[in-house]
PDB file of N, H, CA, C and O in Angstrom:
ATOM      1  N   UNK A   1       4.670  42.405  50.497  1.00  0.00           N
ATOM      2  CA  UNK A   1       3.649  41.885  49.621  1.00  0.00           C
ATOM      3  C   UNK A   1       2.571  42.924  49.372  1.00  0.00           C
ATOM      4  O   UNK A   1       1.617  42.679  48.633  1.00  0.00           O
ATOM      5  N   UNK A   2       2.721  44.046  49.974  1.00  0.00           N
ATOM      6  H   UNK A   2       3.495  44.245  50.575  1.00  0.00           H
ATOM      7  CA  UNK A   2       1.856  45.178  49.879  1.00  0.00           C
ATOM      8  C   UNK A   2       2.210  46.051  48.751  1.00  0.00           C
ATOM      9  O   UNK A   2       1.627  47.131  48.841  1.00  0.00           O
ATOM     10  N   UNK A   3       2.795  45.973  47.956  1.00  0.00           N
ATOM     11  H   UNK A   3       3.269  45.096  47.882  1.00  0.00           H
ATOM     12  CA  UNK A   3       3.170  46.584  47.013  1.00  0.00           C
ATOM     13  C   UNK A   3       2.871  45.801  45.249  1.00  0.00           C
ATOM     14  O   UNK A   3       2.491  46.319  44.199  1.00  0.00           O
ATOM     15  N   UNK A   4       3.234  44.458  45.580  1.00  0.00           N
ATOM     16  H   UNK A   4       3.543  44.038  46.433  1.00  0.00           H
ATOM     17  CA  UNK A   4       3.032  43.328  44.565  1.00  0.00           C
ATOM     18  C   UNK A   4       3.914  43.453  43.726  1.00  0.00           C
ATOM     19  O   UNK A   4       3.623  43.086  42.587  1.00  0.00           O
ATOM     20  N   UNK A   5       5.697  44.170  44.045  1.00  0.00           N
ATOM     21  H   UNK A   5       5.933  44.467  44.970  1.00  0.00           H
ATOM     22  CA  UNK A   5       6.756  43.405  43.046  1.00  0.00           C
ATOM     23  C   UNK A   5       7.497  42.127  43.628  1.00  0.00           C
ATOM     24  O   UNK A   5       8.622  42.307  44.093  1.00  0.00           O
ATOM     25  N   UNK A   6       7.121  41.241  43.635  1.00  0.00           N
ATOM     26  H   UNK A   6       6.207  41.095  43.257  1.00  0.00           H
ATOM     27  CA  UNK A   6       7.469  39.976  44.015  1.00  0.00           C
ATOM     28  C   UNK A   6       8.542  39.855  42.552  1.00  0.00           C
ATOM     29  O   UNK A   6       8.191  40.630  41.662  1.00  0.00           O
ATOM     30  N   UNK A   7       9.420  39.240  42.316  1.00  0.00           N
ATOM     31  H   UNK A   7       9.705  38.611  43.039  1.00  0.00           H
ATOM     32  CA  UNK A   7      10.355  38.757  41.643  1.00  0.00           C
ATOM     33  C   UNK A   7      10.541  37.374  41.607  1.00  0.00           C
ATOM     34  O   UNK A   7      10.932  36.939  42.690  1.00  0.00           O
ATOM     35  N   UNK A   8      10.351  36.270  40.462  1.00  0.00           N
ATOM     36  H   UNK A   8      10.033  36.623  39.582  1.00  0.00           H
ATOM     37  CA  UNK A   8      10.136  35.333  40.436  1.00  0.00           C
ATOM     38  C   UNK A   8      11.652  35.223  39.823  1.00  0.00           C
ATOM     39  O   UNK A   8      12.080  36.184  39.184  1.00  0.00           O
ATOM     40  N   UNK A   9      12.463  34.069  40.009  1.00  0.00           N
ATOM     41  H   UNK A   9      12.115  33.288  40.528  1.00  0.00           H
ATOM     42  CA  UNK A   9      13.362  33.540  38.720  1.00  0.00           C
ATOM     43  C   UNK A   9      13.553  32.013  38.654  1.00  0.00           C
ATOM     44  O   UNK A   9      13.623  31.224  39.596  1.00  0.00           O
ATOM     45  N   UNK A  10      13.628  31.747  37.184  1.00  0.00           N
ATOM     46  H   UNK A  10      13.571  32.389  36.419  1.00  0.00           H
ATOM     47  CA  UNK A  10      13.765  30.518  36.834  1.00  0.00           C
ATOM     48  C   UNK A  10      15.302  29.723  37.047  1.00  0.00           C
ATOM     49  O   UNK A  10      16.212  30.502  36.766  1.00  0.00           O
ATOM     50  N   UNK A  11      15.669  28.706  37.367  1.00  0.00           N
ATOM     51  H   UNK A  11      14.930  28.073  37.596  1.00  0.00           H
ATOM     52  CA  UNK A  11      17.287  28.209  37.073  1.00  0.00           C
ATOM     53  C   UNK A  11      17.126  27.101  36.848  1.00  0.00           C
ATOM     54  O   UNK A  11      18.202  26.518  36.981  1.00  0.00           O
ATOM     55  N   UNK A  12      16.099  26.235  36.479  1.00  0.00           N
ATOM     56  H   UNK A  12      15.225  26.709  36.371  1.00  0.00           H
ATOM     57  CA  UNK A  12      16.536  25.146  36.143  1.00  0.00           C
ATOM     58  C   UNK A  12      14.823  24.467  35.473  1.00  0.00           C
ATOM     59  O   UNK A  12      13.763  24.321  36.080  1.00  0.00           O
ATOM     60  N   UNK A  13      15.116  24.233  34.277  1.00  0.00           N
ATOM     61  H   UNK A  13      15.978  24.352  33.784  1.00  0.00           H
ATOM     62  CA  UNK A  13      14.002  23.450  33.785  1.00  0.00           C
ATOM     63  C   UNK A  13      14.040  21.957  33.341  1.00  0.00           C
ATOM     64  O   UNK A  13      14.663  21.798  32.291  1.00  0.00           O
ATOM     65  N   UNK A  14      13.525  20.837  33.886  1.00  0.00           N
ATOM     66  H   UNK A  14      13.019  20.966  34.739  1.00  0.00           H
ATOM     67  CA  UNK A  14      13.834  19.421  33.199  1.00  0.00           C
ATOM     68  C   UNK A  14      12.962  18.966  32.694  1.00  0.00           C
ATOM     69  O   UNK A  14      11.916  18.507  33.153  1.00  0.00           O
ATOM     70  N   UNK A  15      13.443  19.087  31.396  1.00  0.00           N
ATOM     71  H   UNK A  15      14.293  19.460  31.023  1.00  0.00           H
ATOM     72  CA  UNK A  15      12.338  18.542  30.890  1.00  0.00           C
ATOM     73  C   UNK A  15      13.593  17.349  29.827  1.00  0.00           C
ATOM     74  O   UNK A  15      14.729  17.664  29.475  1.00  0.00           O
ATOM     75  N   UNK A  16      12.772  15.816  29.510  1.00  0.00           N
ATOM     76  H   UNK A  16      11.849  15.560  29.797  1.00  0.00           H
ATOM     77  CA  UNK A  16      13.669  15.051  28.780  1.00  0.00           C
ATOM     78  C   UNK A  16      13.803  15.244  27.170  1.00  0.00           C
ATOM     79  O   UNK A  16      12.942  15.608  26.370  1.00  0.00           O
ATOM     80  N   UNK A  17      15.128  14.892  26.959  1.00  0.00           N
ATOM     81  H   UNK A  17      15.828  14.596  27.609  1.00  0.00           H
ATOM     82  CA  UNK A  17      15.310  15.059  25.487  1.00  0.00           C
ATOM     83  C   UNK A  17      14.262  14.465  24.439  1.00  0.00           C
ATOM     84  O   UNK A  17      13.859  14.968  23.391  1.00  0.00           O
ATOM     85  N   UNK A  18      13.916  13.147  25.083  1.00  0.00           N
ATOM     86  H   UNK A  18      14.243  12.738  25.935  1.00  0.00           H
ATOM     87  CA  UNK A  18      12.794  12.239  24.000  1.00  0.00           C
ATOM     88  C   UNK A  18      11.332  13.455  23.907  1.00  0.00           C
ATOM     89  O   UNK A  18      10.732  13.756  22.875  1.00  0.00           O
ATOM     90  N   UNK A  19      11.079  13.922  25.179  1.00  0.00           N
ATOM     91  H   UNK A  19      11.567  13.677  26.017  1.00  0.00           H
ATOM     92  CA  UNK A  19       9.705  14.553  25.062  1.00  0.00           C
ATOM     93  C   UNK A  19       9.444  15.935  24.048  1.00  0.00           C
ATOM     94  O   UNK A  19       8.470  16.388  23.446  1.00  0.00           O
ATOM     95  N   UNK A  20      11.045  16.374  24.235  1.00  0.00           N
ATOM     96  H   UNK A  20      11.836  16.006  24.724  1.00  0.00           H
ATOM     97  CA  UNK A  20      11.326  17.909  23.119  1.00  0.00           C
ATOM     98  C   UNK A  20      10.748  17.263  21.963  1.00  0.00           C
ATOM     99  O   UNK A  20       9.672  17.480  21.405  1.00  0.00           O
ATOM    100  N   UNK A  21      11.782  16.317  21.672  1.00  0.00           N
ATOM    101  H   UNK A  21      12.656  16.141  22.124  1.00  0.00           H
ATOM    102  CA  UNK A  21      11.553  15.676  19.718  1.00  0.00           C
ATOM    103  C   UNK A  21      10.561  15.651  19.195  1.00  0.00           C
ATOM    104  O   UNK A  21      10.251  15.984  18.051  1.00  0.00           O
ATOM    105  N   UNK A  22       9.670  15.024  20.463  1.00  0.00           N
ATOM    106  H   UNK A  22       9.921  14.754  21.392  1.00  0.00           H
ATOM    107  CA  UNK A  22       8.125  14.708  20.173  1.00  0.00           C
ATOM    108  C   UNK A  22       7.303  15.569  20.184  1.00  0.00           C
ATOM    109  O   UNK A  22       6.419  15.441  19.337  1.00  0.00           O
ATOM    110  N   UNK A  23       7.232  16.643  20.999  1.00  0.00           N
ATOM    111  H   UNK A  23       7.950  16.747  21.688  1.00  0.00           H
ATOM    112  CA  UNK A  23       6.676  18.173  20.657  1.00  0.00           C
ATOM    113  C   UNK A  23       7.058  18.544  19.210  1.00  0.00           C
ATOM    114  O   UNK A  23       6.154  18.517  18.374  1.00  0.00           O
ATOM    115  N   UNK A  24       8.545  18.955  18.755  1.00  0.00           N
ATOM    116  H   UNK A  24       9.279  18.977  19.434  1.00  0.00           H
ATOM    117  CA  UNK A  24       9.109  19.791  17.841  1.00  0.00           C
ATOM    118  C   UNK A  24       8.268  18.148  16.331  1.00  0.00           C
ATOM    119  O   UNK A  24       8.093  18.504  15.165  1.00  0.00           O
ATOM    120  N   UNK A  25       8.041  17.143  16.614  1.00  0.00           N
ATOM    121  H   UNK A  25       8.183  16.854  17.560  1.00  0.00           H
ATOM    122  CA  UNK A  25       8.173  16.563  15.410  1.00  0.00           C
ATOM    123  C   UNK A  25       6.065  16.599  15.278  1.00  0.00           C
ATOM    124  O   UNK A  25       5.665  16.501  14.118  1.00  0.00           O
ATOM    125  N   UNK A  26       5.184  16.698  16.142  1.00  0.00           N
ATOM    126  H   UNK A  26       5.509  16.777  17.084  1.00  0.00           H
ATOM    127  CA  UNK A  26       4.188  16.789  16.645  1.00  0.00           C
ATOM    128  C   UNK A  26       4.004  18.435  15.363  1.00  0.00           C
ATOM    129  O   UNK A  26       3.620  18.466  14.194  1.00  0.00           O
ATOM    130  N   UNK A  27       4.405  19.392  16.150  1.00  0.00           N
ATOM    131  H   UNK A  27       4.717  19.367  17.100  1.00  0.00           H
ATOM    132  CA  UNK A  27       4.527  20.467  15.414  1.00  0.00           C
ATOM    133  C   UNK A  27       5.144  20.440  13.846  1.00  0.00           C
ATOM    134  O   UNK A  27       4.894  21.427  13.154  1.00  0.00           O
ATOM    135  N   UNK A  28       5.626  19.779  13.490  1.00  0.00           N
ATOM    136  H   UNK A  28       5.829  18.977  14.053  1.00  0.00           H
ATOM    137  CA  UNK A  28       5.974  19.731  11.955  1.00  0.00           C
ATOM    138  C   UNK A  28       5.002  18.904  11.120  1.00  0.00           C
ATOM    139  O   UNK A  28       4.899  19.059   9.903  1.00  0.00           O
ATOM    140  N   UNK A  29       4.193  17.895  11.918  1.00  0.00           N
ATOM    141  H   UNK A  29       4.276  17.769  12.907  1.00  0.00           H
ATOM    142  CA  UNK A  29       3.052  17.502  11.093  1.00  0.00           C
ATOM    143  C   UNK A  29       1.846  18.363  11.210  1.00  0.00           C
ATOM    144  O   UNK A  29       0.907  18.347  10.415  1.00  0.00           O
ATOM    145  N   UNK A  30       1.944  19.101  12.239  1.00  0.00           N
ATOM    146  H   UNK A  30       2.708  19.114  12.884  1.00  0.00           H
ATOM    147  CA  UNK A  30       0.882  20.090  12.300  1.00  0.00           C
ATOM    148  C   UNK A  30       0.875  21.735  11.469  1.00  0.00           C
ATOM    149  O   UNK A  30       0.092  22.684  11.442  1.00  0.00           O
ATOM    150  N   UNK A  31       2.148  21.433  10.884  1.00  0.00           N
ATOM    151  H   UNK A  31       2.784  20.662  10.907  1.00  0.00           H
ATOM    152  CA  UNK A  31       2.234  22.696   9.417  1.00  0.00           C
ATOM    153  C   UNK A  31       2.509  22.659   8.350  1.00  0.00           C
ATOM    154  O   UNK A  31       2.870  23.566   7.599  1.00  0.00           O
ATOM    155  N   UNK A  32       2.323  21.298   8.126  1.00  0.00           N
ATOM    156  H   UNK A  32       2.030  20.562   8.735  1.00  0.00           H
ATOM    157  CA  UNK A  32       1.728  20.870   6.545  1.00  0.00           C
ATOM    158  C   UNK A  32       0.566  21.220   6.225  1.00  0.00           C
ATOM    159  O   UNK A  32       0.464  21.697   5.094  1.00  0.00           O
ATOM    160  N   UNK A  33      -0.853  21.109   7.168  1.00  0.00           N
ATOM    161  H   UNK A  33      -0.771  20.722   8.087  1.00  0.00           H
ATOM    162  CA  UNK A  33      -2.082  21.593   6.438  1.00  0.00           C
ATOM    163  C   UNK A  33      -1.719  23.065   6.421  1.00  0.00           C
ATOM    164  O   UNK A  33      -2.041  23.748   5.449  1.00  0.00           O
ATOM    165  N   UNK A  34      -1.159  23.512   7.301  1.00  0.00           N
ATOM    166  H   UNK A  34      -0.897  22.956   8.090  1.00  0.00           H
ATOM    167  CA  UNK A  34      -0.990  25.370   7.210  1.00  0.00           C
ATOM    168  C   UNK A  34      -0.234  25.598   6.208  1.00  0.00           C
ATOM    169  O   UNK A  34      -0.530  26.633   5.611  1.00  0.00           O
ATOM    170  N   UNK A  35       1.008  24.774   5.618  1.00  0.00           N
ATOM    171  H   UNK A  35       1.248  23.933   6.104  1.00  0.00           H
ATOM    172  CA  UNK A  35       2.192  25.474   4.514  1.00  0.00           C
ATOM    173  C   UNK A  35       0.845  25.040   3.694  1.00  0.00           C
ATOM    174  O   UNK A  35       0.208  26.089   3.601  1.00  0.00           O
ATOM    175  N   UNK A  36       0.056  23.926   3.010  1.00  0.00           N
ATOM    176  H   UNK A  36       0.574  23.073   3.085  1.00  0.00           H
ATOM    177  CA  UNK A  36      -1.045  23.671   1.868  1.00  0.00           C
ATOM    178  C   UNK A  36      -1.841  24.990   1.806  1.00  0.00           C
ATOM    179  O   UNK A  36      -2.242  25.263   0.675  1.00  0.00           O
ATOM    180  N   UNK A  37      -2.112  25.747   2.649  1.00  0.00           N
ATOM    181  H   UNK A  37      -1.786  25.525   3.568  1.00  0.00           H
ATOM    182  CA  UNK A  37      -2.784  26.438   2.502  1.00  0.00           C
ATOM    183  C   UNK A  37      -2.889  27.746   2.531  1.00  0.00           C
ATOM    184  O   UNK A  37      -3.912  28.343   2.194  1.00  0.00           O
ATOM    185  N   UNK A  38      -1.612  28.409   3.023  1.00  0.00           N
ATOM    186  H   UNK A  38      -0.781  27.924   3.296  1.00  0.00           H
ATOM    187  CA  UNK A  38      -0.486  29.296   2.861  1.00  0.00           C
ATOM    188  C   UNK A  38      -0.281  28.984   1.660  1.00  0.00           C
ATOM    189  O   UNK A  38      -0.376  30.018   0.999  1.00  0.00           O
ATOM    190  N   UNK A  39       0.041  27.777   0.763  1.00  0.00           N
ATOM    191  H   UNK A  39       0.118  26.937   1.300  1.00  0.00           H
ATOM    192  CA  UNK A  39       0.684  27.783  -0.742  1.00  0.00           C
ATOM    193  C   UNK A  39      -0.137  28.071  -1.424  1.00  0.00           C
ATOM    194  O   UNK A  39       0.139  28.631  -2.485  1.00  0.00           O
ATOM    195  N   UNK A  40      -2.003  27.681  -0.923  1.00  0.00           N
ATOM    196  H   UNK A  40      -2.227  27.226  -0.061  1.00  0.00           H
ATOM    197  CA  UNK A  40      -3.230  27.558  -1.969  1.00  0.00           C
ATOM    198  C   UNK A  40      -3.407  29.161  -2.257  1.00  0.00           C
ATOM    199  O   UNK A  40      -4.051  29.433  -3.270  1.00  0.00           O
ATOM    200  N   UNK A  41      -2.846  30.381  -1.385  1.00  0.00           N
ATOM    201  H   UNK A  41      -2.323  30.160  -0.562  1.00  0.00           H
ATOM    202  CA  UNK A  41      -3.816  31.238  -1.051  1.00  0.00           C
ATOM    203  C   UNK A  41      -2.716  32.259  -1.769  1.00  0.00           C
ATOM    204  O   UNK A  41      -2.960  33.304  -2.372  1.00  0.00           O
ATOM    205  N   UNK A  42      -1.465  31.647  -1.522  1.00  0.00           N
ATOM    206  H   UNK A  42      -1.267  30.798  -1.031  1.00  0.00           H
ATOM    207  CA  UNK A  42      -0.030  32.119  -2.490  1.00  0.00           C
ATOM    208  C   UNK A  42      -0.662  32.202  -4.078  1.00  0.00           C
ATOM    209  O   UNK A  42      -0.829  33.296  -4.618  1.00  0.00           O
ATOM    210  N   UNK A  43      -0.907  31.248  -4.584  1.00  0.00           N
ATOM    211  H   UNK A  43      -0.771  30.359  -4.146  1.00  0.00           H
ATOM    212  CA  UNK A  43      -1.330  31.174  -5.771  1.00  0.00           C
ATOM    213  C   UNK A  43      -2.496  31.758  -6.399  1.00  0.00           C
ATOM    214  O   UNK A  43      -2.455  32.116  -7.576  1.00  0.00           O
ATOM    215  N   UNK A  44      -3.498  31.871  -5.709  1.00  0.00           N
ATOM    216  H   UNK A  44      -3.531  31.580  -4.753  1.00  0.00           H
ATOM    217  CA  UNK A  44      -4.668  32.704  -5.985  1.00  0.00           C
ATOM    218  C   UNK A  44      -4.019  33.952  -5.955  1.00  0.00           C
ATOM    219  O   UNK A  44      -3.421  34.273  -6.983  1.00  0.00           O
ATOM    220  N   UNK A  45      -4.006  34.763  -4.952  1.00  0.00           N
ATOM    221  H   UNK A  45      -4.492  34.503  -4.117  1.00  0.00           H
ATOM    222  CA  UNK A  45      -3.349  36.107  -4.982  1.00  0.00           C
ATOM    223  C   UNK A  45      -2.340  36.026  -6.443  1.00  0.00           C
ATOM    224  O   UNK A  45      -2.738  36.795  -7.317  1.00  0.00           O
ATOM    225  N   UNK A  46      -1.432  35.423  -6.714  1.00  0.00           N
ATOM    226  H   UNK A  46      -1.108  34.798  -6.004  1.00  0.00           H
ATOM    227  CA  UNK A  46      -0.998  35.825  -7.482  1.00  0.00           C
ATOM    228  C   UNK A  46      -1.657  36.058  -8.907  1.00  0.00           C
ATOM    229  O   UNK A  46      -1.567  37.081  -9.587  1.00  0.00           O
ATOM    230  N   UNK A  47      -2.461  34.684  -9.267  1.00  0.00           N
ATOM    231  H   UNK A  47      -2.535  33.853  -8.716  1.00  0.00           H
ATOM    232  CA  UNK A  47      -3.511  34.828 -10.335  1.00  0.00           C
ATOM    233  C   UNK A  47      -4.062  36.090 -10.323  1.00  0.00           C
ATOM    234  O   UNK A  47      -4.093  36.850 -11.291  1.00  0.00           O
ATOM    235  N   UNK A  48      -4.647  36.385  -8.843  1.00  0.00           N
ATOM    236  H   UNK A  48      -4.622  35.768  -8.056  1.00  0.00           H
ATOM    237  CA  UNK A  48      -5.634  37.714  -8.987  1.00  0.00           C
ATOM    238  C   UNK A  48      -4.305  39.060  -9.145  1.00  0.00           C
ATOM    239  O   UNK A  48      -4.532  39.861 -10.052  1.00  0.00           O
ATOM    240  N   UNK A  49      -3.542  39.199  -8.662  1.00  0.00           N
ATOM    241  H   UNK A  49      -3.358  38.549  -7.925  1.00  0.00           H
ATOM    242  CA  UNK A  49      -2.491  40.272  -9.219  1.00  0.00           C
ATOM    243  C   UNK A  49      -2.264  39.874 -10.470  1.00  0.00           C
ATOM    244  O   UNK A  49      -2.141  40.899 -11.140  1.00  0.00           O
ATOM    245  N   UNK A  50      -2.100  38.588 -11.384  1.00  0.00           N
ATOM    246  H   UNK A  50      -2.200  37.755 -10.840  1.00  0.00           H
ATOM    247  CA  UNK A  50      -1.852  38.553 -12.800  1.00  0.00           C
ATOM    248  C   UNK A  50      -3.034  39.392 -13.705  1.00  0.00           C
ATOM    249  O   UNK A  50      -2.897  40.133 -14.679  1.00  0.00           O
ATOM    250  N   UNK A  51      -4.070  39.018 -13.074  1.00  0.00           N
ATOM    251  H   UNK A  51      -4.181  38.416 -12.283  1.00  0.00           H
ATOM    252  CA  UNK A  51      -5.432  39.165 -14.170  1.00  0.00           C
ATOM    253  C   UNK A  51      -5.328  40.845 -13.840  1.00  0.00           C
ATOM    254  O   UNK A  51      -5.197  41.602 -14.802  1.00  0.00           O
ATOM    255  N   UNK A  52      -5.385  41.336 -12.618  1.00  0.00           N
ATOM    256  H   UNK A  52      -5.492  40.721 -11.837  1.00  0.00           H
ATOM    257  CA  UNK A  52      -5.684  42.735 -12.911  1.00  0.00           C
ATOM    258  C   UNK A  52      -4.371  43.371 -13.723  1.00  0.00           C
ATOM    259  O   UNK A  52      -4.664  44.215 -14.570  1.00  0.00           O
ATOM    260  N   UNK A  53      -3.235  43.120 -13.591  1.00  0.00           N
ATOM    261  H   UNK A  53      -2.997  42.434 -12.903  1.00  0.00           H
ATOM    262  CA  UNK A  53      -2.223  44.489 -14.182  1.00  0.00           C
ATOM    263  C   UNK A  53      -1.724  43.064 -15.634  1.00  0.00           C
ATOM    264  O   UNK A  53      -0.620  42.906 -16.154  1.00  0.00           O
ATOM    265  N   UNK A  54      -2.775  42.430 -15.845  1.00  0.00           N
ATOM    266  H   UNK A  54      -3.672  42.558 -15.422  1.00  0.00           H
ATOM    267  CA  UNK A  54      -2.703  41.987 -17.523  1.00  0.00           C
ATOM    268  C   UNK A  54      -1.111  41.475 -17.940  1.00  0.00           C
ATOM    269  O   UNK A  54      -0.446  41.772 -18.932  1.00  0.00           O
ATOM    270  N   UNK A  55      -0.754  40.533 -16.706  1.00  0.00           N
ATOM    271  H   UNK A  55      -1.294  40.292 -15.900  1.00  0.00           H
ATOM    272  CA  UNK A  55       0.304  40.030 -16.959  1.00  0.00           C
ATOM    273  C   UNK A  55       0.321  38.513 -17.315  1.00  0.00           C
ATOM    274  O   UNK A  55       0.126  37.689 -16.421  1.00  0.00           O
ATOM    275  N   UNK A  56       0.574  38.085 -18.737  1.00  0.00           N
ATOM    276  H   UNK A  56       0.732  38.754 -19.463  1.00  0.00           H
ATOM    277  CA  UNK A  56       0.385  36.741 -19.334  1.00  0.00           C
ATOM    278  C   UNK A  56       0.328  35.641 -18.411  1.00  0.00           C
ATOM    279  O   UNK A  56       1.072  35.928 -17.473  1.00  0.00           O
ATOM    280  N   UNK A  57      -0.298  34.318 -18.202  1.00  0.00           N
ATOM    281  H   UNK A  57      -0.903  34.085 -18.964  1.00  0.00           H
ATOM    282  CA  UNK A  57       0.498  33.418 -17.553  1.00  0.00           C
ATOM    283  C   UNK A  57       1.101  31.912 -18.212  1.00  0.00           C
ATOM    284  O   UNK A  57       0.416  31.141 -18.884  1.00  0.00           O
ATOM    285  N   UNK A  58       1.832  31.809 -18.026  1.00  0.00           N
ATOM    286  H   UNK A  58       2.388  32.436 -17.480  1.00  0.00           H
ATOM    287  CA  UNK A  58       2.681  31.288 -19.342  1.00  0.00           C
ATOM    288  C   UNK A  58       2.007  29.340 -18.862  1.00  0.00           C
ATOM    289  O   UNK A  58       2.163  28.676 -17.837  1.00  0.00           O
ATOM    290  N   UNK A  59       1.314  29.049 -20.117  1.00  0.00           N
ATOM    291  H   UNK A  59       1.187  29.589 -20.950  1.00  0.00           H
ATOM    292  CA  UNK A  59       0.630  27.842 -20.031  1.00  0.00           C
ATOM    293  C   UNK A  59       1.548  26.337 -19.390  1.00  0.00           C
ATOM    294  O   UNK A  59       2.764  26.142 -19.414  1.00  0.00           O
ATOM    295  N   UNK A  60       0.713  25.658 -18.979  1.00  0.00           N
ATOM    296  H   UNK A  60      -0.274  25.817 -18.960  1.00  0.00           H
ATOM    297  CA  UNK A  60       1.146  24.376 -18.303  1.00  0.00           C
ATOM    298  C   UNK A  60       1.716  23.619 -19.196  1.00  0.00           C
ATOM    299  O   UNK A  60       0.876  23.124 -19.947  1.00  0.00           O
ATOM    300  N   UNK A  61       2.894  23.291 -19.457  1.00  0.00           N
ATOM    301  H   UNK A  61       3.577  23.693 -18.846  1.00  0.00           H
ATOM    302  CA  UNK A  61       3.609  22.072 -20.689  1.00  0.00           C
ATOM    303  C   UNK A  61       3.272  21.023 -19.993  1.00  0.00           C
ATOM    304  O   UNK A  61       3.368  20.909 -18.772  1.00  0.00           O
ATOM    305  N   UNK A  62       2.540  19.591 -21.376  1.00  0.00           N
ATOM    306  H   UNK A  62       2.462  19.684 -22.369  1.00  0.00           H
ATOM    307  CA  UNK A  62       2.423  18.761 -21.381  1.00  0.00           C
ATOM    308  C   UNK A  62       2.979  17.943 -22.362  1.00  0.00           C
ATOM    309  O   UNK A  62       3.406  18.181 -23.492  1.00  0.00           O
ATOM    310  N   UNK A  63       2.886  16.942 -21.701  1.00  0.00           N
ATOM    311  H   UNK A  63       2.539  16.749 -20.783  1.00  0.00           H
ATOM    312  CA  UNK A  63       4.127  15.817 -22.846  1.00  0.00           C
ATOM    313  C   UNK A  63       3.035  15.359 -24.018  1.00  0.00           C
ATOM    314  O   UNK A  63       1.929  14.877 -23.776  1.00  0.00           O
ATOM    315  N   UNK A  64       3.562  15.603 -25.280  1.00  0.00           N
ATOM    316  H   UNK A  64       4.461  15.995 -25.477  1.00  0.00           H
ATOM    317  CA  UNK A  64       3.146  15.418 -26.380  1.00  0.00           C
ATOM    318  C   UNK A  64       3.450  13.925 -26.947  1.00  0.00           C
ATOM    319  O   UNK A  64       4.623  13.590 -27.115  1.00  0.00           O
ATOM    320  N   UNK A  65       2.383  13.028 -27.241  1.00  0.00           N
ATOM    321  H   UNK A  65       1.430  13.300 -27.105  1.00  0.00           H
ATOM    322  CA  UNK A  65       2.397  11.388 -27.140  1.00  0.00           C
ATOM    323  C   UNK A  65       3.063  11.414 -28.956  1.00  0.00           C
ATOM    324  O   UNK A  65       2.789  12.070 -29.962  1.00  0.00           O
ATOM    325  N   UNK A  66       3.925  10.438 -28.657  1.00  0.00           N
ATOM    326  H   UNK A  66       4.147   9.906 -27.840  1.00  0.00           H
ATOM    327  CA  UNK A  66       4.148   9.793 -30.317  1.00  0.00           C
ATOM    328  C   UNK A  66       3.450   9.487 -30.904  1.00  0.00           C
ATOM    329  O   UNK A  66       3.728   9.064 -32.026  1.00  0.00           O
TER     330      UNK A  66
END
């Protein structure tokens, strides 16, 4: 112990199947506000790369009433 390479190893972890799901499904509602805002910040950047190198942006179609 005078040296401090102690060697640890793992062989067995239990953890239950129900508790994984609930982590992994926990985490998928928790990267929706991050993909919203990752997408918001997607779109600006691109606007701001459109406006400087003067590349058109092709207008929003709307449905035209009878």
């Amino acid at each position: 112990m005078t040296n401090g390479s102690n060697l640890v190893t793992i062989r067995d972890i239990d953890v239950p199947f129900w508790r994984i799901v609930l982590i992994l499904v926990k985490w998928s509602i928790a990267s929706i506000p991050a993909l919203i805002i990752f997408g918001l910040l997607w779109v600006v950047i691109g606007w701001l790369l459109a406006l400087v190198f003067s590349v058109p942006i092709p207008p929003v179609p709307t449905p035209s009433s009878p």
